[in-house]
C-alpha positions in Angstrom: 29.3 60.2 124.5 30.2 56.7 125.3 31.6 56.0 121.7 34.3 58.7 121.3 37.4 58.6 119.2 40.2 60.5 117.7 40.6 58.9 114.4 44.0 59.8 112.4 45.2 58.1 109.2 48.0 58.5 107.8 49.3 57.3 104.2 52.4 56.4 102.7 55.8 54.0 103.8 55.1 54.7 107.0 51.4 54.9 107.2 49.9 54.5 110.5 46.3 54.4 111.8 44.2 55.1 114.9 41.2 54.8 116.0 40.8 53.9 119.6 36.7 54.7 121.0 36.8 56.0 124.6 33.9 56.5 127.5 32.2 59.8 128.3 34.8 60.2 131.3 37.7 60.3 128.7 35.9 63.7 127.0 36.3 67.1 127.9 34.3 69.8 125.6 34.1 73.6 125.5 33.1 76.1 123.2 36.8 76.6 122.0 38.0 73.1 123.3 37.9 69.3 122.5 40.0 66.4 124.6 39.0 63.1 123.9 41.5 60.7 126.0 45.2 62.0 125.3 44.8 64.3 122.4 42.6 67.2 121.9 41.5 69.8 119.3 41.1 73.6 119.9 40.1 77.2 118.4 43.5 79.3 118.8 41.6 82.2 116.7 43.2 81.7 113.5 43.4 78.3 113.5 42.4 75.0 114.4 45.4 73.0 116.7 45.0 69.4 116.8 47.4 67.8 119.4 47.8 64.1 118.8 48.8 61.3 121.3 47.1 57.9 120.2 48.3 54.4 119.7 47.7 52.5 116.0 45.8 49.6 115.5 45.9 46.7 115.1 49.9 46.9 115.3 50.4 49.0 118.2 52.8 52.1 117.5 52.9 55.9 118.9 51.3 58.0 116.3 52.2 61.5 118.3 52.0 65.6 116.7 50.1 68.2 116.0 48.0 69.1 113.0 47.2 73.1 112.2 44.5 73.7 109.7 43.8 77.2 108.9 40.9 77.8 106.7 41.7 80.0 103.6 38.9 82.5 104.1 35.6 83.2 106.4 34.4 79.7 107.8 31.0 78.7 106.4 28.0 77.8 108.4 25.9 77.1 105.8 24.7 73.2 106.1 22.2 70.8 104.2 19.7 68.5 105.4 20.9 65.2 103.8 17.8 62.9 104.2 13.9 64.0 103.5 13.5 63.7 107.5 16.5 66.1 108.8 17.7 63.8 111.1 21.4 63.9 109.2 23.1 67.3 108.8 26.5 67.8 106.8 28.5 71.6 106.7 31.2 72.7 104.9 32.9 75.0 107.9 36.2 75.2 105.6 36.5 73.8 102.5 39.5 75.4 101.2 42.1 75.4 103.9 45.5 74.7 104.5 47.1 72.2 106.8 50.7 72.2 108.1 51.7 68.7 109.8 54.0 68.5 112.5 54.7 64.8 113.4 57.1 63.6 116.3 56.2 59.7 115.6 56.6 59.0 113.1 58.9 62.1 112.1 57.0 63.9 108.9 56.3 67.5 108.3 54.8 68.5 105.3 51.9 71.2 104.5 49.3 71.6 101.8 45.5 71.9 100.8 42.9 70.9 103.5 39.2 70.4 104.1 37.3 70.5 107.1 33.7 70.0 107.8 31.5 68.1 110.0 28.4 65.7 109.7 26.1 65.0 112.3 22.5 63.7 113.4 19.7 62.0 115.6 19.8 58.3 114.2 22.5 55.7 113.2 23.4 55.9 109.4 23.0 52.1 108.6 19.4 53.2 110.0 18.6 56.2 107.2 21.2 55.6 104.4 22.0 52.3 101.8 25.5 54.2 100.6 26.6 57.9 99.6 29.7 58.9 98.2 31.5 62.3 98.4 34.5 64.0 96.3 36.1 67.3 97.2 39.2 68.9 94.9 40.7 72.3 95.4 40.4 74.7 92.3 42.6 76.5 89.8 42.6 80.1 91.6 41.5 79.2 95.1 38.6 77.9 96.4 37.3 74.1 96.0 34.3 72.3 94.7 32.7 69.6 96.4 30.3 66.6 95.7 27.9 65.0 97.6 25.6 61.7 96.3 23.2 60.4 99.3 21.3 57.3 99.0 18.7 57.0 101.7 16.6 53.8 102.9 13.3 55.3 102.2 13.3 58.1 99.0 14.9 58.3 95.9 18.9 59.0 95.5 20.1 62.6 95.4 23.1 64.7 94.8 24.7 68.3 95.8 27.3 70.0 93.7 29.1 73.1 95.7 31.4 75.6 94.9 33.4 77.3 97.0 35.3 81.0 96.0 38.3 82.2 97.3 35.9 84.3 99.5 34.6 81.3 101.4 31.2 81.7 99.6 29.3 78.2 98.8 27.5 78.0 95.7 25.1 75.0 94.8 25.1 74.5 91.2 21.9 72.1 89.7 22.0 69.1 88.3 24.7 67.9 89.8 27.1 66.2 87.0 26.0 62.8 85.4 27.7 59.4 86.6 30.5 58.2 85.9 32.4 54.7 86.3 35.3 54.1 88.1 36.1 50.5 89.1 35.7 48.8 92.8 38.6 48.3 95.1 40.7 45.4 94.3 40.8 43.7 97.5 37.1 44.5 99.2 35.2 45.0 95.3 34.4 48.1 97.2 32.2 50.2 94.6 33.0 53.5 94.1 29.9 55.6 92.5 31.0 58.6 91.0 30.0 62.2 89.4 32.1 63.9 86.6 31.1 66.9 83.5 30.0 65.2 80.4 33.2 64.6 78.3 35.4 64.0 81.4 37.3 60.5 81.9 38.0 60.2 85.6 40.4 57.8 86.9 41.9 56.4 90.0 45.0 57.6 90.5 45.7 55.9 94.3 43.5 53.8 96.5 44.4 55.0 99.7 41.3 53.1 102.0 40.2 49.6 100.8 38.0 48.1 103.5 34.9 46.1 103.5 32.7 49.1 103.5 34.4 52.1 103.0 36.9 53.3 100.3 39.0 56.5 100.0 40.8 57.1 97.1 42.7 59.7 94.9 40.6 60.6 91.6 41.8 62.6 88.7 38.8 64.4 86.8 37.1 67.6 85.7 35.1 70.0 87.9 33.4 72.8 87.3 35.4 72.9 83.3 38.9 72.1 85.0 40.9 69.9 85.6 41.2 68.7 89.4 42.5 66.3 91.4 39.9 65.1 94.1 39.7 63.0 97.2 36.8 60.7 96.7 35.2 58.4 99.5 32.4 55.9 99.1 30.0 54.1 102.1 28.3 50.9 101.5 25.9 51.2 105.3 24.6 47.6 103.8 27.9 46.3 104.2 28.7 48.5 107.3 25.9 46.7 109.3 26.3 43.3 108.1 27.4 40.8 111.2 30.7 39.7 109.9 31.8 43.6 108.9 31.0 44.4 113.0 32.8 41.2 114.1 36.1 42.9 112.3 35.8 46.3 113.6 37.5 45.7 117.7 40.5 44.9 115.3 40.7 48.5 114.0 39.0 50.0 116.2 40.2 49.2 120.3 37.9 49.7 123.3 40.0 51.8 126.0 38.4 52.3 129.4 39.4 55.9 129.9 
């Protein structure tokens, strides 16, 4: 509760990012209701409303609007254990959503497919996990598929492949597809390990994160015998954890005190 942070990125000419942690004081929670500093997050019923009010780092601009994701059928409770202990927990509430973006600064609207889940657990990662990558594309006819490669400290590497209906209903599908290359970052050498059908050639159609130990980045492939466009995200926690990666982070990521 003392490390609390809306984080917004957004791509593009006019690409802004925010980050900024907060103290327990700054957060207000409910059942329906999230307010961490300035902006906030609730349940309206149908959707959920995502008011933004935060500053970018490290050049300091407004990055102010509201985000409304509305998941495309019933929202999924279903989670998996991530690590042989259970101490880290990832769910795919909504999967296949939709988003419609509403920004005041910079001025953008714009609406599309969405995703929306949530990780959590009971120990740092650096603590449990060397790396994991994840890879989520929505599908020809609704719904989306999702992969998930873990690589803990202390057991061997393991994967999940999901499918997700129209309907909302999540599928696990075993093996998960064999790996694939696709090449690091170009400024960090970031690796990005990757999953994709025998046969397929995936490739990296836009970088869009290239830091020391995280990359995100727009992949086209083949999942589940189609053709998809996926976003893809990689985590090196031995780079995350390494003393010159944690000097850099106040830079991105600013201290306020309320």
């Amino acid at each position: 509760m003392e490390h609390c942070a809306i984080n917004v990125a957004l791509y593009g000419e006019r690409g802004r990012w925010a980050m900024t942690e907060r103290p327990s004081g700054a957060v207000e929670r409910s059942p329906d209701r999230l307010r961490i500093g300035p902006s906030a997050l609730h349940w309206d019923g149908d959707s959920l409303v995502v008011q933004v009010r935060e500053v970018t780092a490290p050049v300091p601009r407004p990055l102010r609007g509201e985000i409304r994701l509305r998941p495309a059928a019933a929202i999924n409770g279903q989670g998996f254990v991530l690590d042989p202990a259970g101490r880290h927990r990832w769910t795919p509430i909504a999967p296949a959503a939709r988003v419609e973006v509403a920004l005041e600064k910079p001025a953008l609207r714009w609406s599309g497919p969405a995703y929306f889940d949530t990780n959590d657990g009971d120990a740092p990662l650096e603590q449990d996990f060397i790396q994991w990558d994840w890879c989520r594309a929505p599908l020809p006819g609704g719904g989306a598929g999702v992969l998930y490669n873990v690589e803990p400290r202390d057991a061997a590497a393991h994967s999940l492949a999901l499918r997700v209906q129209p309907s909302g209903e999540v599928e696990e599908f075993a093996p998960a597809p064999p790996p694939a290359r696709l090449p690091p970052t170009r400024l960090w050498r970031m690796p990005r390990p990757f999953r994709a059908e025998a046969g397929a050639e995936p490739a990296v159609l836009r970088t869009l994160e290239d830091t020391p130990f995280y990359a995100r980045s727009v992949v086209s492939t083949r999942m589940f015998g189609a053709p998809a466009q996926a976003v893809h995200e990689s985590l090196s926690l031995d780079r995350f954890r390494a003393p010159w990666v944690q000097a850099m982070l106040p830079f991105r990521v600013p201290r306020a005190r309320r």
